[in-house]
N, C-alpha and C positions, 0 to 999 in steps of 0.2 A: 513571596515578595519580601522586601526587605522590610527590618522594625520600621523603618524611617516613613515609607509611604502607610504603612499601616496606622500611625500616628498620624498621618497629614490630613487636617477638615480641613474643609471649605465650603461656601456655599455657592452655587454657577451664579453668575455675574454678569448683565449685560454691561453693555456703552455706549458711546456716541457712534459707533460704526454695527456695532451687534445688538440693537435695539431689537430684536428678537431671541438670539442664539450666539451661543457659540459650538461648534462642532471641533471637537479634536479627532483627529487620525493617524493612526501610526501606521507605519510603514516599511518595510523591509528598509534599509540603506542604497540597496543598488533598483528601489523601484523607482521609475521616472515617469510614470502612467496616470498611479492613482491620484497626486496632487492634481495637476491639472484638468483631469477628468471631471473631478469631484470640484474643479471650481467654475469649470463651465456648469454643473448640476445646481450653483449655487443661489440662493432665494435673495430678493433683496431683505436685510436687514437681519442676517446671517452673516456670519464672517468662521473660516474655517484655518485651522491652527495646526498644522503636521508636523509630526515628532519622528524618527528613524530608528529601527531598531536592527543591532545586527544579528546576522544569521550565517551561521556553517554552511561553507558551500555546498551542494549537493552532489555526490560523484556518478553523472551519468555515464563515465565509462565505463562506470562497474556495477551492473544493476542489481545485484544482490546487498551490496554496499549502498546503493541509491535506496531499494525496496529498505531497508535496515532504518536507513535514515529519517524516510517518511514519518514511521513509528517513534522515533527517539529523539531527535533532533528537537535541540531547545535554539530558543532566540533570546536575546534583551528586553524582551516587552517591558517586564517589570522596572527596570530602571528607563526604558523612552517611557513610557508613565509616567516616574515620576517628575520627568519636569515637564512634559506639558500640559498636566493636573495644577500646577499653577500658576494658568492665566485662568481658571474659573469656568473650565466649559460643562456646558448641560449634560454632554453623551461623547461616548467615545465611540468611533469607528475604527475597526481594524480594517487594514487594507490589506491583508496577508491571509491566503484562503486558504492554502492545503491544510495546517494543522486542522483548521477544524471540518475538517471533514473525515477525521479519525474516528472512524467505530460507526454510532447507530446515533438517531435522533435525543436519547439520553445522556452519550455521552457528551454529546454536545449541546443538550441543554445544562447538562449539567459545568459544562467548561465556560457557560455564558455567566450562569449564577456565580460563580466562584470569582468573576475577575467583577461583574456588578459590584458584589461585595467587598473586590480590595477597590475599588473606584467610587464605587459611593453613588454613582449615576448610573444610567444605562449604559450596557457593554456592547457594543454592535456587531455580531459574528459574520464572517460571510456567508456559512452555510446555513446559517439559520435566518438569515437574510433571504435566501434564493428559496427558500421552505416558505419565509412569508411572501417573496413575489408569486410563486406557484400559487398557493393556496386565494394570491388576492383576484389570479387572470382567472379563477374556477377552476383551480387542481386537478389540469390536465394528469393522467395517468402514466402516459405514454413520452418520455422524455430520450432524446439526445442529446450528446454530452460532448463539445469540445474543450480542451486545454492546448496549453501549452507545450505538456510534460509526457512524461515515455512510461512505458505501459504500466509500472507498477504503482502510480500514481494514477495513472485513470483509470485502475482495477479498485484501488480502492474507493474514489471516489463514486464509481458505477456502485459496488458494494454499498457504500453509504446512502445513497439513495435508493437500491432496492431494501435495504435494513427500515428507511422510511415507507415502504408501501408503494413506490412509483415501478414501472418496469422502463426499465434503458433499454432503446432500439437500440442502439448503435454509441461507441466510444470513438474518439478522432484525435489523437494527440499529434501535433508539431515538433516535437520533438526539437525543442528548444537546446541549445549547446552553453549552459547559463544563462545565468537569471538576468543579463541584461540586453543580450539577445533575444529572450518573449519581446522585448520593446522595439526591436529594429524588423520585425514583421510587417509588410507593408498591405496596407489596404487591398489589395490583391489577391497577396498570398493566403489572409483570413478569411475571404470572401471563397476563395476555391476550397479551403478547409472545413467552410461549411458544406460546398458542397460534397465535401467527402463524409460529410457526418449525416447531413440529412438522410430522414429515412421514410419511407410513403406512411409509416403506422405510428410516427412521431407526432405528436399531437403540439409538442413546444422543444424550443431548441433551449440549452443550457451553455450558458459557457464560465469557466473557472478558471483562476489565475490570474491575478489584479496587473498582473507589466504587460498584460493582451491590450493593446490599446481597440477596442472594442467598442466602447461606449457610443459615439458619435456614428457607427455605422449600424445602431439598431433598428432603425426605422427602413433603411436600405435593404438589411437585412431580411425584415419581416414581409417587407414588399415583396420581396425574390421569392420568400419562400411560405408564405402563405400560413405563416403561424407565429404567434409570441416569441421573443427570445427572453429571457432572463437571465441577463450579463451580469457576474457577480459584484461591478464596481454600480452601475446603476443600482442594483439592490439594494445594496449592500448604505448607500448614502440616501435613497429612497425608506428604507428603513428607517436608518436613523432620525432622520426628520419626523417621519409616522409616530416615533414613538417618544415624541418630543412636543409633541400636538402639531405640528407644522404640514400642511395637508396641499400645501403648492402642487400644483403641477412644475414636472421638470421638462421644460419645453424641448423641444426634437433628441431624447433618448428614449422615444418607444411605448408603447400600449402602455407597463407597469408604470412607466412615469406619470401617467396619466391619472393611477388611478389613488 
């Protein structure tokens, strides 16, 4: 990150509308999901602040090129950081899930700690988010995994999750044609995607990729299919709250909001 945020204190700050909190979240530029998701998820006297960051497109026409990307591709975080670090919020949420689901549970605690420390406050990951929704439902073993994305992204994301100890029934990607195309998936098309994921020895359902608009159909969801889901934008702002003391239920998105 740059000198300039690494110089910036502050101390998180309520007000007259965030009399408890405030949550910031950043966000890819072309996601249109996570805001409003995360503001139906939202507690009274909490108020939630999203920042944008850009990101290289990803070239699914060329999967080797796409596979490449997964591993290298940087975004702006550190500059959407710096400015919405000052209005004073308690935690930050990332709404951008693939990066961290590179490698194994270290390296990705270890990628938590590192932005903690240029933020000052809690860093919200979303795979270490879905690590603590699992662990909270009683750390089913047995997971299936939908996305959005095309195969060498749901290999590695399977990969990261077996690196933590879970075994993946089943992978299901959409294969989404750009990132703002995850968004225009219609409640339907997600719903039949599950069922292309579900798996009888699947103990809980995952889903990854914050522009899946998901969140609002997990109790639907659970119904149908007779198990948890843990949807990376419910977690992921389920977390954040958790680790902020803030212990609400998130009314109709699902078991883990519950708990």
């Amino acid at each position: 990150m740059s000198n300039q945020i690494s110089r910036f204190e502050f101390t998180p700050s309520t007000d007259s509308l965030a009399t408890r909190a405030k949550v910031a979240i950043v966000v890819p530029a072309t996601n249109t999901v996570v805001q409003p998701e995360m503001e139906l998820m939202r507690p009274a006297g909490v108020t939630n602040h999203v920042t944008r960051m850009l990101l290289p497109p990803r070239p699914y026409e060329d999967q080797e090129a796409y596979k490449l990307a997964l591993e290298t591709e940087k975004g702006n975080l550190e500059t959407a950081l710096e400015s919405v670090l000052l209005c004073e919020p308690h935690v930050v949420a990332h709404g951008h899930s693939i990066h961290s689901f590179r490698g194994d549970a270290k390296r990705a605690l270890d990628e938590e700690k590192r932005l903690e420390n240029l933020c000052g406050i809690p860093f919200i990951t979303p795979s270490r988010s879905v690590l603590a929704g699992l662990e909270a439902i009683g750390n089913p073993s047995k997971i299936a995994i939908l996305t959005p994305y095309w195969p060498p992204a749901d290999e590695m994301i399977a990969n990261f999750f077996e690196a933590c100890g879970y075994e993946v029934t089943k992978t299901y990607g959409m294969k989404s044609v750009g990132p703002t195309a995850v968004a225009r998936f219609t409640a339907e098309e997600i719903i039949s995607a599950f069922e292309q994921v579900d798996h009888p020895q699947a103990q809980a359902l995952i889903h990854v990729g914050t522009n899946l608009p998901v969140s609002a159909l997990t109790p639907m969801i659970e119904k149908k299919f007779g198990k948890p889901l843990i949807g990376v934008n419910v977690a992921t702002y389920w977390w954040a709250l958790r680790k902020i003391g803030i212990i609400d239920p998130l009314p109709g998105m699902g078991i883990l909001a519950q708990k």
